[in-house]
N, C-alpha and C positions, 0 to 999 in steps of 0.2 A: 434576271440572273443575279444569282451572291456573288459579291465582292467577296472576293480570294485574301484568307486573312496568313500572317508569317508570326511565326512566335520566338522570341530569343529568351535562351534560359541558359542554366549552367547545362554541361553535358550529364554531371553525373554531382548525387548529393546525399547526403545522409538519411539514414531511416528516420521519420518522422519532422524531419526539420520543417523549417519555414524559410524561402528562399523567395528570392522573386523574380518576377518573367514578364517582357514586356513582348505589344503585340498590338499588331496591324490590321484592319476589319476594318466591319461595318458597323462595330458598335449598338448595335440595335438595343432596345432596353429586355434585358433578362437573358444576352449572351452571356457565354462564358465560358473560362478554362478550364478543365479536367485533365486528373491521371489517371488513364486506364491501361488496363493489358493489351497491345500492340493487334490482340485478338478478340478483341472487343466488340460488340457492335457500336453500330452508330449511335444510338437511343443510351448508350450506358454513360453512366458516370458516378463518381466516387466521388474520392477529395477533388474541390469544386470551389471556384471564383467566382462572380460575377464580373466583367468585363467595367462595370459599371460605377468598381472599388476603384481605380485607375490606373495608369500606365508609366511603368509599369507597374503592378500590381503584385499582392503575396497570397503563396499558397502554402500548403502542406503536405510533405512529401509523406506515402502511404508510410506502414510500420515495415509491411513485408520487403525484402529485399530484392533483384534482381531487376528484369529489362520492364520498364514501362513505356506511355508514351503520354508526354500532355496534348491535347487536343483542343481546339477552338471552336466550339460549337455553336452553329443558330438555334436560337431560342424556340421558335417557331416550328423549324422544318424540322428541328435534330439533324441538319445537314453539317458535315463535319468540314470546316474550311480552309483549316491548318492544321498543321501537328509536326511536333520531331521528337527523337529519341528520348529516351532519360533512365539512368542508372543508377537503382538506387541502394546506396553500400549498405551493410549490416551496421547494427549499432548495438553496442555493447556497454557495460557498466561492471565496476571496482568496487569490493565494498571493504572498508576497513573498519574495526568494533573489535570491543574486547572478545574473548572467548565464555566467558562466562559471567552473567548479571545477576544482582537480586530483584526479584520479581518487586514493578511496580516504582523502581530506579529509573532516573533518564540516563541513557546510553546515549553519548556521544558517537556518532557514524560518518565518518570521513568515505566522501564517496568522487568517483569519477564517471563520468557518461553525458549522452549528449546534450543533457539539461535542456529540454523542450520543455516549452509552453506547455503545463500542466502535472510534467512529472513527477513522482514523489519517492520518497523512499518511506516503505511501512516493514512492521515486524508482525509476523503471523504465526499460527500455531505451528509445527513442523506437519507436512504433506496436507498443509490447505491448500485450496485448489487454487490455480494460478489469479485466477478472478477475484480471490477472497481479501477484504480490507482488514487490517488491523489500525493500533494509534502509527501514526503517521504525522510525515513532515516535509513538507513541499518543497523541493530542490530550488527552488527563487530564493532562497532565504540564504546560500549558500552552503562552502563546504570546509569543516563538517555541522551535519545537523544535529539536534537532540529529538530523538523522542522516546518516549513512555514504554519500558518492558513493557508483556503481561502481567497480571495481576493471577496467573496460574504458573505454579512451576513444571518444569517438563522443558522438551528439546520445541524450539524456535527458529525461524530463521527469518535473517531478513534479507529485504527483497529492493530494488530500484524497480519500481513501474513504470513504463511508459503511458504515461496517459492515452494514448491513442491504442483502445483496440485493449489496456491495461496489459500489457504484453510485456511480462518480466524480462530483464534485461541481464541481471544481475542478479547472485543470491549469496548469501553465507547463512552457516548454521550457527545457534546463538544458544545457550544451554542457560538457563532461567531457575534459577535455585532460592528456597524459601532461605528467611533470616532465620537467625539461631535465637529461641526464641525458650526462658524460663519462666515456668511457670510454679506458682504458690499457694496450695489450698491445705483443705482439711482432708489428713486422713480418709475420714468416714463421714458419709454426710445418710439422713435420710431420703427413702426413694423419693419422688415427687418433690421433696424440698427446693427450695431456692438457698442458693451457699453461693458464698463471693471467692474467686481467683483472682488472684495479684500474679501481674503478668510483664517481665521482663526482657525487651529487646528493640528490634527497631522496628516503630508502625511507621507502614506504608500508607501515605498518601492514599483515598480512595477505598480503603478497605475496613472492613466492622473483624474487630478481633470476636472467633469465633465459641470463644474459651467459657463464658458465663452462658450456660445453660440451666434447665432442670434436671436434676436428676434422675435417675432413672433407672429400672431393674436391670436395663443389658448395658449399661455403664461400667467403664471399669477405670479406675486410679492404679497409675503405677508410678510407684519410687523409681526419679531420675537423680537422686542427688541421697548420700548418707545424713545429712541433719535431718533433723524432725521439720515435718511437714512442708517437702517441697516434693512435689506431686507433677505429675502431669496428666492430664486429663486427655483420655482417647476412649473414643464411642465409634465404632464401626461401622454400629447398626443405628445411630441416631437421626430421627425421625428431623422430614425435612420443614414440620409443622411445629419444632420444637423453640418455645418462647426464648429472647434474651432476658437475660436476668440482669442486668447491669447497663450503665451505658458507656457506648462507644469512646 
C-alpha cells in the first residue's frame, strides 16, 4: 500500500509565477508534484517537480488562468496520493513608449507585469502573429528597458511576453518612421554608368545606405531642392541584383 502523501501551497497565485509548496510522501525517486485540471486523469501532468528538488520545493504556476489542482504523484503507479485546490489569477502587463520612433533608434520601454523567469518585452511588426520575435529585451534587466526599433518603417507594436507558452500579456502600438534624409547627385548620369551620391542625415546603426547604385534605363532623378544639383534618387522598379556602387 502507498503512503498517503498532503501538500501545503498558497490557495491562489499568479499566472505563470514560481511559488512553493511543501509536502508529505513517500518520497520515492522520480515522484512528483503537478498542476493539472481538477479533470484530469491520473497519468497527466504539465508544469511538474520532482519531489526529489526538496521540501518544500518550486514550481510553476501554468499561463492560463482559472481552477486547477496540484497533485502528488507516484512515479511508478501514476497513482495520485495527494492533491488540493489552486487558483490561478490573470496576469497582465503595462507598457509605456514614446508614440512614434526612428526606425533602428533604441526606444526606451517602461513596463509593469509579473516579471517571471524568462519574460521579455519585444517590438514586432504590426499584426505579427502572437508567437512572432522581434529585437528584444529581458524584463531581468529591469524597468524601463531599451531595445532596438525596426529597421523597416511602418505601424509596430510592442508586446510584454510571457515566456511560458510566449502568451502576450501586454501590447502597445509604436509607429516607426524613416530619418529625413538629403540627398546630392548629378543631374544626368549615363545608363549603366557608376555615379557618386552625397547623402545627408542620420545613419542608422545596422543599415547599408541604399542610395549608390547603377544606373539604369527605368531610373528616374527628381529635384527635391531649387539649387543646382540636389537630387533625389527613386527607382521603383530597381532590380534586386543591382550592384553598390560605393561604400557603406
Amino acid at each position: 500500500m502507498l503512503t498517503p502523501a498532503t501538500i501545503e501551497a498558497p490557495r491562489e497565485v499568479g499566472a505563470g509565477a514560481r511559488f512553493r509548496a511543501a509536502w508529505t510522501g513517500p518520497g520515492n525517486v522520480g515522484d512528483y508534484l503537478t498542476i493539472v485540471r481538477s479533470s484530469a486523469d491520473a497519468g497527466s501532468y504539465a508544469n511538474y517537480t520532482e519531489t526529489r528538488s526538496g521540501n518544500p520545493l518550486e514550481i510553476t504556476a501554468p499561463i492560463e488562468p482559472g481552477e486547477w489542482e496540484m497533485r502528488y504523484v507516484a512515479a511508478r503507479s501514476k497513482t495520485v496520493l495527494g492533491k488540493t485546490p489552486l487558483i490561478v489569477s490573470p496576469a497582465s502587463a503595462t507598457l509605456a513608449a514614446p508614440d512614434e520612433v526612428v526606425l533602428g533608434t533604441n526606444v526606451s520601454i517602461a513596463w509593469t507585469g509579473p516579471n517571471n523567469t524568462g519574460d521579455y518585452v519585444t517590438i514586432v511588426a504590426g499584426g505579427a502573429a502572437d508567437a512572432a520575435v522581434g529585437n528584444y529585451a529581458d524584463v531581468a534587466k529591469g524597468s524601463p528597458v531599451t531595445v532596438v526599433a525596426p529597421v523597416e518603417s511602418g505601424t509596430a507594436e510592442i508586446r510584454y511576453v510571457a515566456a511560458q507558452g510566449r502568451k502576450v500579456l501586454g501590447r502597445r502600438k509604436l509607429v516607426v518612421t524613416a530619418p529625413e534624409t538629403t540627398l546630392l547627385a548629378d543631374a544626368q548620369v549615363i545608363a549603366g554608368a557608376r555615379f557618386a551620391v552625397t547623402w545627408q542625415g542620420r545613419r542608422i546603426p545596422g543599415t547599408t545606405a541604399p542610395w549608390c547604385r547603377k544606373a539604369r534605363r527605368t531610373a528616374s532623378i527628381v529635384i527635391i531642392r531649387t539649387r543646382p544639383k540636389v537630387r533625389r534618387w527613386s527607382s521603383p522598379r530597381r532590380s534586386s541584383q543591382a550592384k553598390r556602387s560605393c561604400a557603406t
